[in-house]
C-alpha positions in Angstrom: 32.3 41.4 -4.4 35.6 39.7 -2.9 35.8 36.9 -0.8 37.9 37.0 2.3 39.7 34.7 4.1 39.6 34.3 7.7 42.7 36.0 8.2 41.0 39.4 6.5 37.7 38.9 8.5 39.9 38.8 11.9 41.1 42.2 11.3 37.7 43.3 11.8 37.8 42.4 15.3 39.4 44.3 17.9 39.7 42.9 21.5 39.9 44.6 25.3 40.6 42.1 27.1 40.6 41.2 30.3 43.2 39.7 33.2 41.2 36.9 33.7 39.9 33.8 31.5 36.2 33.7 30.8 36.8 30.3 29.4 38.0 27.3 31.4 38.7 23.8 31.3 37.4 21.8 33.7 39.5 18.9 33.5 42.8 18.7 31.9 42.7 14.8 32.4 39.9 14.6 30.1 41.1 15.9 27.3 44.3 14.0 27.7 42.9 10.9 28.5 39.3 10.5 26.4 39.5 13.1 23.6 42.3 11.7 21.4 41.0 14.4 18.1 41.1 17.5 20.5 38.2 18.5 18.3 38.0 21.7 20.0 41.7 22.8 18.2 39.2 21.7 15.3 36.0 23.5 15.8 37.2 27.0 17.0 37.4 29.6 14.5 39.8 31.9 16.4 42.4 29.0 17.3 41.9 29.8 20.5 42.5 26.1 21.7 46.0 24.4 21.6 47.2 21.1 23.3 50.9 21.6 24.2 52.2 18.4 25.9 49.8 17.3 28.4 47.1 20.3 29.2 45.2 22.2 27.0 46.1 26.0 26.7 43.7 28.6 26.2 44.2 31.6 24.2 41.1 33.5 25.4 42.0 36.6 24.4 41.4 35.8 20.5 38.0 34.7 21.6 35.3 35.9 18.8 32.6 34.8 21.7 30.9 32.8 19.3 29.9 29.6 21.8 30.9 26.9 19.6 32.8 25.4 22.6 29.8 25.2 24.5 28.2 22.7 22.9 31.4 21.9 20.5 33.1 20.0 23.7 31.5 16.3 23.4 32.8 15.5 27.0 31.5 18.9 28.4 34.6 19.8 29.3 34.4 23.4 28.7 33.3 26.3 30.6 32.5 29.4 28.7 31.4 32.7 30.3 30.7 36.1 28.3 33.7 38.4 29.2 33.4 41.0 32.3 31.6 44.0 31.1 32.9 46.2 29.0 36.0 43.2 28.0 35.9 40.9 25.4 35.2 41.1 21.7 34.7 45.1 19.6 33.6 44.3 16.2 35.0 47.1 13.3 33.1 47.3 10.4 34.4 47.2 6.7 
């Protein structure tokens, strides 16, 4: 049996997804301000989190809806919804 990288097992996942966020920050402030590690560009496995300049951006549509940011966040500072029905992560098998 093969390993596979994460690359390979993201090309298992096929995404619909919607016009609208199901993840939010609640405050860009605190992630500038009192998270200097950004841990959440750390802890998500989709890369869905990236600090560009001041704010945080959010790449929701990646999302593998696995939750880590909602107890990931140590400041809270995340808001994470499941997807509108029938949006959001299709997962392909091997």
């Amino acid at each position: 049996m093969s390993t596979k990288n994460i690359e390979e097992k993201q090309y298992l996942l096929r995404f619909k997804c919607d016009t609208k966020s199901h993840l939010t920050i609640l405050d860009h402030d605190v992630c500038m301000t009192q998270c200097p590690d950004k841990i959440c560009t750390v802890f998500c496995p989709a890369e869905v989190y990236k600090w560009e300049g001041t704010r945080m951006q959010v790449g929701y549509e990646g999302c593998h809806e696995c939750g880590s940011c909602r107890i990931g966040c140590p400041y809270q500072n995340i808001k994470w919804e499941y997807p509108k029905g029938g949006h959001g992560i299709v997962f392909r098998l091997a």
